[in-house]
C-alpha positions as CSV (number, residue, x, y, z in Angstrom):
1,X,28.7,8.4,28.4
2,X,31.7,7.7,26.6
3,X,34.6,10.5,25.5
4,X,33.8,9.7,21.8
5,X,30.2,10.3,22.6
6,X,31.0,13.4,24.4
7,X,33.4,14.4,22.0
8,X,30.5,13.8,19.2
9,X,28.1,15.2,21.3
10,X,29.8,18.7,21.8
11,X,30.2,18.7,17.7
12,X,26.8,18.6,17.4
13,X,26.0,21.4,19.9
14,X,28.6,23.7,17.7
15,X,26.9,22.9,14.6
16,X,23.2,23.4,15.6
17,X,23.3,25.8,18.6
18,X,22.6,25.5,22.8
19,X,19.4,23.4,23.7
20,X,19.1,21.2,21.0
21,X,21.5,18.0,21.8
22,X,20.8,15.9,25.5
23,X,23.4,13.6,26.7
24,X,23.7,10.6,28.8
25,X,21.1,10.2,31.5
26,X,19.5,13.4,30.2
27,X,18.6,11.0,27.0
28,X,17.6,8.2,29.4
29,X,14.8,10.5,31.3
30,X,12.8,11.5,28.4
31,X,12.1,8.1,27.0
32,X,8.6,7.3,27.4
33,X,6.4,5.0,25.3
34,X,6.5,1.2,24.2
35,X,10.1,-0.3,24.4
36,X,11.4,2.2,26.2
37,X,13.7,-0.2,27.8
38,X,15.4,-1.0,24.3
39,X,16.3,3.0,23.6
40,X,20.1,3.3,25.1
41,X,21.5,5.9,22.9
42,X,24.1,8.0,24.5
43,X,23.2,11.0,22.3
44,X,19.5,12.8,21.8
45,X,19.4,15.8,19.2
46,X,15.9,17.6,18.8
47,X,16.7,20.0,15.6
48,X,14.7,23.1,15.2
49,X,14.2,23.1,11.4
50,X,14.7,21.0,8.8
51,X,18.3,22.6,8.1
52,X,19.3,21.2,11.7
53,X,18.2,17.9,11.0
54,X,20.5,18.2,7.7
55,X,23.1,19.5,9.5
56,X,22.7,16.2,12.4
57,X,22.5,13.8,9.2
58,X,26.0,15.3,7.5
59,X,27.9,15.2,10.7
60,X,26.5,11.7,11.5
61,X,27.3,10.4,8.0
62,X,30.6,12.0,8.0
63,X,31.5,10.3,11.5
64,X,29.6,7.2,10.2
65,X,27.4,7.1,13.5
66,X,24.2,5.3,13.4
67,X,20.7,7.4,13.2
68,X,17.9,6.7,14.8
69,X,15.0,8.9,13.9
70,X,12.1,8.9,16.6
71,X,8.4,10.2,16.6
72,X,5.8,9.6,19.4
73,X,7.3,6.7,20.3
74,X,3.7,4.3,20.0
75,X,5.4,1.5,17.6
76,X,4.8,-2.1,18.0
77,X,7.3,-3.5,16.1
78,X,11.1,-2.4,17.6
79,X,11.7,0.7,14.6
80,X,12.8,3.1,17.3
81,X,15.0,0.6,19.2
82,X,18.5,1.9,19.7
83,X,21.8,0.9,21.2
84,X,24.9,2.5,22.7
85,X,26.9,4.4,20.0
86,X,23.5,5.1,18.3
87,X,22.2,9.1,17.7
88,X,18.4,9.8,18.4
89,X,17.2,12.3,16.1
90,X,13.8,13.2,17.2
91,X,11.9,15.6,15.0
92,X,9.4,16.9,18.4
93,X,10.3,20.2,17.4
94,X,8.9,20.3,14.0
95,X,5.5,20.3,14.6
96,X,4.3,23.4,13.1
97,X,1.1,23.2,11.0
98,X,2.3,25.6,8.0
99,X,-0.6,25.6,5.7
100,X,-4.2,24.7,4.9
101,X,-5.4,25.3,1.3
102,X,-9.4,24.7,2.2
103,X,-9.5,24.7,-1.7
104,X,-7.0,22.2,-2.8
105,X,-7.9,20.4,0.1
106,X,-4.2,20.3,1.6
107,X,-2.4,20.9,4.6
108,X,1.8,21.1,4.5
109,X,3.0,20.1,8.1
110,X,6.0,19.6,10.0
111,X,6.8,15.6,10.7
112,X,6.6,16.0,14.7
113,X,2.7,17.1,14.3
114,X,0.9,14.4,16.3
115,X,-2.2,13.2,14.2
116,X,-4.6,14.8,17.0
117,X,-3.3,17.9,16.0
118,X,-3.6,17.6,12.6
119,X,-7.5,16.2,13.2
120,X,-8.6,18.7,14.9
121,X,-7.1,22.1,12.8
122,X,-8.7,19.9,9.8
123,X,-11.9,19.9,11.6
124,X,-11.6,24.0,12.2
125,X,-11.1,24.3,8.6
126,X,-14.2,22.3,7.8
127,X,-12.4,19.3,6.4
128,X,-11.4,15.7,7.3
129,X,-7.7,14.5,7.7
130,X,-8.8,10.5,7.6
131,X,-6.0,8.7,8.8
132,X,-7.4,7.6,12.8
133,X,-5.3,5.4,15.5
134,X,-6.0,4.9,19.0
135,X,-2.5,6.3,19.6
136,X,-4.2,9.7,17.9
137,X,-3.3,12.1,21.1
138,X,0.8,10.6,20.8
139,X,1.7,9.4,17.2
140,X,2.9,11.6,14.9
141,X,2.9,12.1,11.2
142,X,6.5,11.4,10.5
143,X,6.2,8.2,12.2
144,X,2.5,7.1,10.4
145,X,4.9,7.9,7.5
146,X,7.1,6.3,8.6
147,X,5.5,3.3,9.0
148,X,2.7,3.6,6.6
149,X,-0.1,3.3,9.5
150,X,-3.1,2.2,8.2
151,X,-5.7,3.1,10.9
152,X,-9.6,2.4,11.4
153,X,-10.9,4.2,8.1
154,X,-8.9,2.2,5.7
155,X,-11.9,0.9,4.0
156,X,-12.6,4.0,2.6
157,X,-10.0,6.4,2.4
158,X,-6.6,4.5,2.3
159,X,-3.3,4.1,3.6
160,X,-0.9,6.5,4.7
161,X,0.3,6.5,1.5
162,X,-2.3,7.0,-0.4
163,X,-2.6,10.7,1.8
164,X,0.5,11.9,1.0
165,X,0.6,14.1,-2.1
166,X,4.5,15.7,-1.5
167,X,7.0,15.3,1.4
168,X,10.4,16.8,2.3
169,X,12.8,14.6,3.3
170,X,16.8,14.4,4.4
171,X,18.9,11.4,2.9
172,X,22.0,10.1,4.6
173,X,24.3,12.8,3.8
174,X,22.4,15.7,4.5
175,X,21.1,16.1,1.5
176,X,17.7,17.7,1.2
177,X,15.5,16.2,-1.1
178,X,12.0,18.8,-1.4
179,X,8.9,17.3,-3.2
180,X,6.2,19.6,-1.2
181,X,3.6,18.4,-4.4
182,X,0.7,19.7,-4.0
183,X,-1.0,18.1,-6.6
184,X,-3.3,14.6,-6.6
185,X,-2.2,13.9,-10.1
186,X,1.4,13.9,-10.9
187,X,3.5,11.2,-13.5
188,X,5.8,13.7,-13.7
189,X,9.0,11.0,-13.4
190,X,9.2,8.7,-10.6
191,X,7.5,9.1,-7.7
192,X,10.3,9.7,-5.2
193,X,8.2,10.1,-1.9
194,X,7.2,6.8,-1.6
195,X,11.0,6.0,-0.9
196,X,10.2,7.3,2.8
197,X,7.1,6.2,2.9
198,X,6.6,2.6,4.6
199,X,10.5,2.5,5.3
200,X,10.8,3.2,8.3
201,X,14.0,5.6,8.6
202,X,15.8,3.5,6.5
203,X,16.0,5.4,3.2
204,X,16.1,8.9,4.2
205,X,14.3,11.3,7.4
206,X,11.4,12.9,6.5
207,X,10.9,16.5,7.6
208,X,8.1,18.0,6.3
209,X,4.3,16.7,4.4
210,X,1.5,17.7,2.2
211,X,-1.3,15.6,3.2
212,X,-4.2,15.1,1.4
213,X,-7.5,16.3,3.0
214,X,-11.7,15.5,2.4
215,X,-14.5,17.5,3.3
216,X,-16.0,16.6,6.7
217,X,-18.7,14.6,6.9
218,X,-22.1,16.2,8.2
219,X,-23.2,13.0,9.8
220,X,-22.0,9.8,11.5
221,X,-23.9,6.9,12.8
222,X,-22.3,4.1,15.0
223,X,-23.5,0.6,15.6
224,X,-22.2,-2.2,17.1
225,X,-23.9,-5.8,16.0
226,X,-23.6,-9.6,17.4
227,X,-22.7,-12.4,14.8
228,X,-22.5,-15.8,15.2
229,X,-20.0,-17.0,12.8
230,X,-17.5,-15.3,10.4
231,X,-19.2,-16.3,7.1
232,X,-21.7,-14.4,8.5
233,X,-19.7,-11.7,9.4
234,X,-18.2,-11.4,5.9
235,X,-21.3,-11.6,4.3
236,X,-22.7,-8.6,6.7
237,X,-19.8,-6.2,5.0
238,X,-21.2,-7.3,1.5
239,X,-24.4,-6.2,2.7
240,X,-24.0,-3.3,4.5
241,X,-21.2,-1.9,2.0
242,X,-24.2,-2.3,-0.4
243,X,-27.1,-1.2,1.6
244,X,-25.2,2.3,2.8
245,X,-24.1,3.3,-0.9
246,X,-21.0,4.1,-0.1
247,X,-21.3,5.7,3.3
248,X,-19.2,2.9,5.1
249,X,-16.5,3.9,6.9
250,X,-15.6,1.5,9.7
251,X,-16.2,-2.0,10.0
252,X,-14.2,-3.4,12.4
253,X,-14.7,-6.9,14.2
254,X,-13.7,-8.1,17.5
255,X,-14.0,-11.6,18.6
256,X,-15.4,-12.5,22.0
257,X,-12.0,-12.9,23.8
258,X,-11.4,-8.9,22.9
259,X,-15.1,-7.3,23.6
260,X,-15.6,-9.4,26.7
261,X,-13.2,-7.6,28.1
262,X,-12.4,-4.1,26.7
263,X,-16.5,-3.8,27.1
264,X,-16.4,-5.1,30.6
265,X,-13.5,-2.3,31.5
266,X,-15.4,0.2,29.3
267,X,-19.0,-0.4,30.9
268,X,-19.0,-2.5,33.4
269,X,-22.2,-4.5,33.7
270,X,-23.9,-2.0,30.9
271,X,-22.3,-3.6,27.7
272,X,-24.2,-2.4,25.3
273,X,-24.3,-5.9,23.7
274,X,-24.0,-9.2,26.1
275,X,-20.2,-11.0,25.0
276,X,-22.3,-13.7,24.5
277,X,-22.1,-14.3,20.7
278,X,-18.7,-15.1,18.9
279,X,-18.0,-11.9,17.2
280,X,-19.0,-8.3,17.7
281,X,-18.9,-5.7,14.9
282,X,-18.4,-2.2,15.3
283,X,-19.9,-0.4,11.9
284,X,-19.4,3.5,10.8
285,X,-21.3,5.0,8.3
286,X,-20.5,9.3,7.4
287,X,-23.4,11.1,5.4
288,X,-24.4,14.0,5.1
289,X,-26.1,14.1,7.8
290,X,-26.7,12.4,11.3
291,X,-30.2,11.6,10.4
292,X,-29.1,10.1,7.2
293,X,-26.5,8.3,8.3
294,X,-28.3,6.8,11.3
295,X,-31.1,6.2,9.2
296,X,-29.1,4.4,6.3
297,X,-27.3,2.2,8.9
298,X,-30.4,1.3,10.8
299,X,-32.4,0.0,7.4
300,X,-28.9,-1.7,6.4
301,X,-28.8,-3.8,9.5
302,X,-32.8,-4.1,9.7
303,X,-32.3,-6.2,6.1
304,X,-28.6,-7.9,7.3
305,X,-30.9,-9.1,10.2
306,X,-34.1,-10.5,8.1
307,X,-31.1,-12.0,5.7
308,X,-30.0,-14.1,8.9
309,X,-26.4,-12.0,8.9
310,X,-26.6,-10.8,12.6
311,X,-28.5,-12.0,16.0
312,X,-28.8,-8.5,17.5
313,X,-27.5,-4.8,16.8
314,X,-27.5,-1.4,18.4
315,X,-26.9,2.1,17.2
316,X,-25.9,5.0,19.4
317,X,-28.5,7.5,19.8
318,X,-26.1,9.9,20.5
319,X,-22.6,11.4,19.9
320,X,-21.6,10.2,23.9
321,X,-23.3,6.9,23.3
322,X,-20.7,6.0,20.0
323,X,-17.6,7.4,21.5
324,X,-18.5,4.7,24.2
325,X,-18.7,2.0,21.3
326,X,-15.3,3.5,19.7
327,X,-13.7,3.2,23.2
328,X,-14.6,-0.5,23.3
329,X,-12.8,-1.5,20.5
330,X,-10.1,1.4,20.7
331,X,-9.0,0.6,24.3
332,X,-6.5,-2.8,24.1
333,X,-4.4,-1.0,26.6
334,X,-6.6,-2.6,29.0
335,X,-4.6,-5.8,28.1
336,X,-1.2,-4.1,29.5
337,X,-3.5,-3.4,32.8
338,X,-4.5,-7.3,32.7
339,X,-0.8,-9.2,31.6
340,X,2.7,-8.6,32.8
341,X,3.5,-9.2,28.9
342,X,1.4,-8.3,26.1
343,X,3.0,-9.7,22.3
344,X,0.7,-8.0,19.8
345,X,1.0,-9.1,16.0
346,X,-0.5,-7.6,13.0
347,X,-1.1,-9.7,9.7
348,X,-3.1,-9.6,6.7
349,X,-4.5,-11.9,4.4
350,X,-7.8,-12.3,2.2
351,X,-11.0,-12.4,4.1
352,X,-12.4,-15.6,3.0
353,X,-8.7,-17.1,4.2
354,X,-9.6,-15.6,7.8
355,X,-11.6,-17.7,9.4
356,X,-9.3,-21.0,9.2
357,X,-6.7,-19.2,9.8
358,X,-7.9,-17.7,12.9
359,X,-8.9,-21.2,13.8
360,X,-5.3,-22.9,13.1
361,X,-3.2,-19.8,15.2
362,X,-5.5,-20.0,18.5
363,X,-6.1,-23.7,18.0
364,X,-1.2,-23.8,18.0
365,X,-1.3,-21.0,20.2
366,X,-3.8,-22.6,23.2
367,X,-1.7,-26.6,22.5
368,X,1.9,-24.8,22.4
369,X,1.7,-21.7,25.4
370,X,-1.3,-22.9,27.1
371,X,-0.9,-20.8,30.1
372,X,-0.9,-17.6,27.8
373,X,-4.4,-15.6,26.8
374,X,-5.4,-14.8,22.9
375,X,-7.2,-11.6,21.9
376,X,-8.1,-11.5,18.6
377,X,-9.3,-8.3,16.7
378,X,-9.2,-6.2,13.5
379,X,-10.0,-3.9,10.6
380,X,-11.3,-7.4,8.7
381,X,-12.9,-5.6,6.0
382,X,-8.9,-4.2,4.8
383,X,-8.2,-7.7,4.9
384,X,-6.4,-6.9,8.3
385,X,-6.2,-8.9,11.7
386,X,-4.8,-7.8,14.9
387,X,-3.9,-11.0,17.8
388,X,-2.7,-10.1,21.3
389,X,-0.7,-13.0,23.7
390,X,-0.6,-12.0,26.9
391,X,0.5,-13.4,30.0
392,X,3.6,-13.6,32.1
393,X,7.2,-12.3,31.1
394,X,8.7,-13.9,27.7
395,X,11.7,-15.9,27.3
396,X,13.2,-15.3,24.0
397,X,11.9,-19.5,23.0
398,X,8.7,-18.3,24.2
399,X,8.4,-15.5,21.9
400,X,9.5,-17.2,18.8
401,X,6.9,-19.8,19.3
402,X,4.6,-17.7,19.8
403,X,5.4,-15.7,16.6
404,X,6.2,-19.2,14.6
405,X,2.4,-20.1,15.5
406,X,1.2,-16.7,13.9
407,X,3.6,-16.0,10.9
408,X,3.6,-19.5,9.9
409,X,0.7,-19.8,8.5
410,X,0.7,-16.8,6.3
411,X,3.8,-18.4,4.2
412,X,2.9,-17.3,0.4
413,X,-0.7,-16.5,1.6
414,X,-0.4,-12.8,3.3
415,X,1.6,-10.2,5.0
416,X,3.4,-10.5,8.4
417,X,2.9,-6.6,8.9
418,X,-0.6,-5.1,7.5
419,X,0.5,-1.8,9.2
420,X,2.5,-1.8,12.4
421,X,6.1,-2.0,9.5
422,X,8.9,-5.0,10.5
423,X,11.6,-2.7,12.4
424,X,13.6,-5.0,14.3
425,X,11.0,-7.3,15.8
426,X,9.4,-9.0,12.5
427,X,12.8,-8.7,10.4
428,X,13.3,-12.4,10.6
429,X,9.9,-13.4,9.3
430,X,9.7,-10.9,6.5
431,X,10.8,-13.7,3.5
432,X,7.6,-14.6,4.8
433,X,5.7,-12.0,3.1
434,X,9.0,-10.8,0.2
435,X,10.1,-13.0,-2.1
436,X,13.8,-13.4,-2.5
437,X,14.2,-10.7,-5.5
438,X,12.1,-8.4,-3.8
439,X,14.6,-8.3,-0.7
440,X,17.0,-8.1,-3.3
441,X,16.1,-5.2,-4.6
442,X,15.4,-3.7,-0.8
443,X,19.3,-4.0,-0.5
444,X,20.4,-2.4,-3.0
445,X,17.9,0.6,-2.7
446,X,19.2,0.7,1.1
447,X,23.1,0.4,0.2
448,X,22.4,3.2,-2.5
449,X,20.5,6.0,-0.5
450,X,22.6,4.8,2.5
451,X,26.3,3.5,1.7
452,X,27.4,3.9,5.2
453,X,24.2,2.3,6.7
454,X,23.7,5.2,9.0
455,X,19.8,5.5,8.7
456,X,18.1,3.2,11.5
457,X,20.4,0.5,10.5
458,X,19.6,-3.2,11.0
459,X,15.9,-2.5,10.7
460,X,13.4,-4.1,7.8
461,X,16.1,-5.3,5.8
462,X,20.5,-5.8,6.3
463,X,22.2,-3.7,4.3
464,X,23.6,-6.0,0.8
């Protein structure tokens, strides 16, 4: 560690106490998570409170040191890289669940809170917190945020930033900016949180959250059905949207690459479905109870099938039996097992754009790295696709063709991020998605919360 990092270091330490500041390989040894490899900050500071990560924010923007602010780590897109010189501020230690208003249907949280956490005290309550990942047990809520994740249930209950009623948050100069609302309707001015929320660090540090809650459903049914092309599969979410009244959840499709093999590592030779047919769709439906719900999904895929929408379907007969189903879409870490490299991607576009453009990236994809393997996958019915490359290490000219072959495509027609944000890795194709006056006004909202470009700098968009 350098003397100007030591020297910064030990100011810290004096300004928010023993215990709460790592340095050099002390920062190195607690790294875990994706990219791991790309976080070489010489300077960690875990605050206690929101007033310590005020008081790390003044002293940073005073020095003019760059910020990094870091969750659970699970992001796909380079957010939490960071560099020598750089200051993790992780936010582990405020993870306190404060407050649940059954009534209001509101929880206030502390932004280190992993979203199991939050789930679960929810579920004790007797309500829902909807926002789901597979990253569940390690995310947190200052990083879904962060990022605005969107999650498996985004069909029916939103974005991240759609449950968010207040935040607390801590601009570059260690200014505290408190909007705990705790209201669903306020147009009391301009809605200030949604500066934090989908910017990734950039703007300001969130601290604190009022999320919005549901009541938790009685009943769940789970199904998994075989398709055999994706006009089909579009025309199945018409129908079973329709057919369950409102009850759908979930409908999330994977194509054969994906089940073939998250199935075969989930249940060996007991798939519940064959990976014969091209696309398998898992299907969610919350009622109010499990008999209803099980019984409005089976007669919604019983008229889907006379309709000629599906070739076969099964729904779990018990609460073991559609955790096994969730775990087959849920678990593309059996990729990393598979691939020295895995290059995941997450785009939207419309759904009746999907299926040629599906067809034109693994058609570029299999002519330009044809010793590389394509999963494809996604929350379709948000409009929302997921693509894995896999194979051996990456060469920079690797990459970038096998990002040119995936962006591409979406020029004018979608968005390069549908919920994993841009961070470092998709900065360079974000004009893809932002038109040149919306960048422009990006800058000068980053130049005027952050003059020094302290916050996560170099991320989503250079400062103007």
């Amino acid at each position: 560690m350098s003397g100007s990092d030591a020297d910064f270091a030990a100011a810290l330490t004096a300004a928010l106490g023993a215990g709460q500041v790592l340095e050099g390989s002390a920062v190195a040894e607690r790294n875990p998570g994706f990219g791991a490899s790309n976080l070489r900050a010489g300077i960690l500071v875990r605050p206690r409170d929101t007033a310590g990560v005020a008081a790390t924010l003044r002293l940073c923007h005073e020095a003019g040191r760059a910020v990094v602010a870091q969750g659970g780590l699970t992001g796909l897109a380079g957010g939490a890289t960071t560099g020598p010189g750089d200051v993790i501020l992780s936010l582990e230690r405020l993870d306190r669940i404060e407050a649940i208003d059954p009534v209001n249907r509101t929880m206030t949280v502390g932004a280190g809170c992993h979203l199991q956490v939050v789930q679960e005290a929810a579920e004790a309550a007797g309500l829902m917190f909807p926002l789901d990942l597979p990253s569940r047990g390690s995310c947190t809520v200052g990083g879904n945020i962060a990022t605005n994740a969107g999650g498996c249930r985004v069909f029916r209950y939103g974005m991240t930033r759609g449950l968010v009623l207040g935040l607390e948050a801590v601009l570059a100069d260690g200014t505290v900016l408190s909007s705990l609302n705790r209201v669903i309707k306020n147009n009391a001015g301009y809605d200030l949180k949604q500066l934090f929320i989908g910017t990734e660090g950039t703007l300001g540090i969130v601290t604190r959250a009022v999320l919005r809650l549901f009541e938790l459903p009685r009943g769940q049914a789970t199904a998994l059905a075989a398709v055999e092309s994706f006009e089909q599969v579009a025309s199945l979410l018409k129908a079973v949207d329709g057919g369950l009244g409102g009850a759908l959840s979930t409908f999330e499709v994977m194509w054969r690459n994906y089940y073939a093999v998250t199935a075969e590592a989930t249940c060996g030779a007991s798939m519940p479905l064959p990976a014969k047919a091209p696309f398998v769709v898992l299907i969610e439906a919350l009622d109010r109870s499990d008999e209803a719900a099980r019984g409005a999904l089976e007669g919604a895929l019983g008229q889907a099938f006379e309709a000629g929408l599906l070739a076969d379907a099964v729904v779990a007969k018990s609460a073991a039996e559609s955790e096994v189903f969730w775990r087959i879409r849920d678990d593309s870490l059996v990729l990393f097992d598979r691939h020295e490299t895995v290059l995941p991607f997450d785009i939207s576009l419309p759904i009746p754009e999907m299926a040629d453009y599906v067809t034109t990236v693994e058609a570029t994809l299999a002519r330009t790295l044809p010793d590389y393997a394509t999963y494809t996958f996604g929350h379709i019915a948000d409009g929302n696709l997921h693509f894995a490359v896999c194979g051996r290490a990456m060469d920079p000219a690797t990459r970038e063709t096998a990002e040119r072959a995936v962006y591409a495509p979406l020029d004018g027609r979608g968005s390069v991020s549908a919920e994993h944000g841009i961070g470092l890795d998709k900065k360079g194709w974000l004009p893809l998605s932002r038109n040149p006056e919306e960048l422009a006004l990006m800058r000068r909202l980053k130049v005027a919360l952050d003059p020094k470009n302290i916050l996560n700098p170099g991320k989503v968009v250079d400062a103007a």
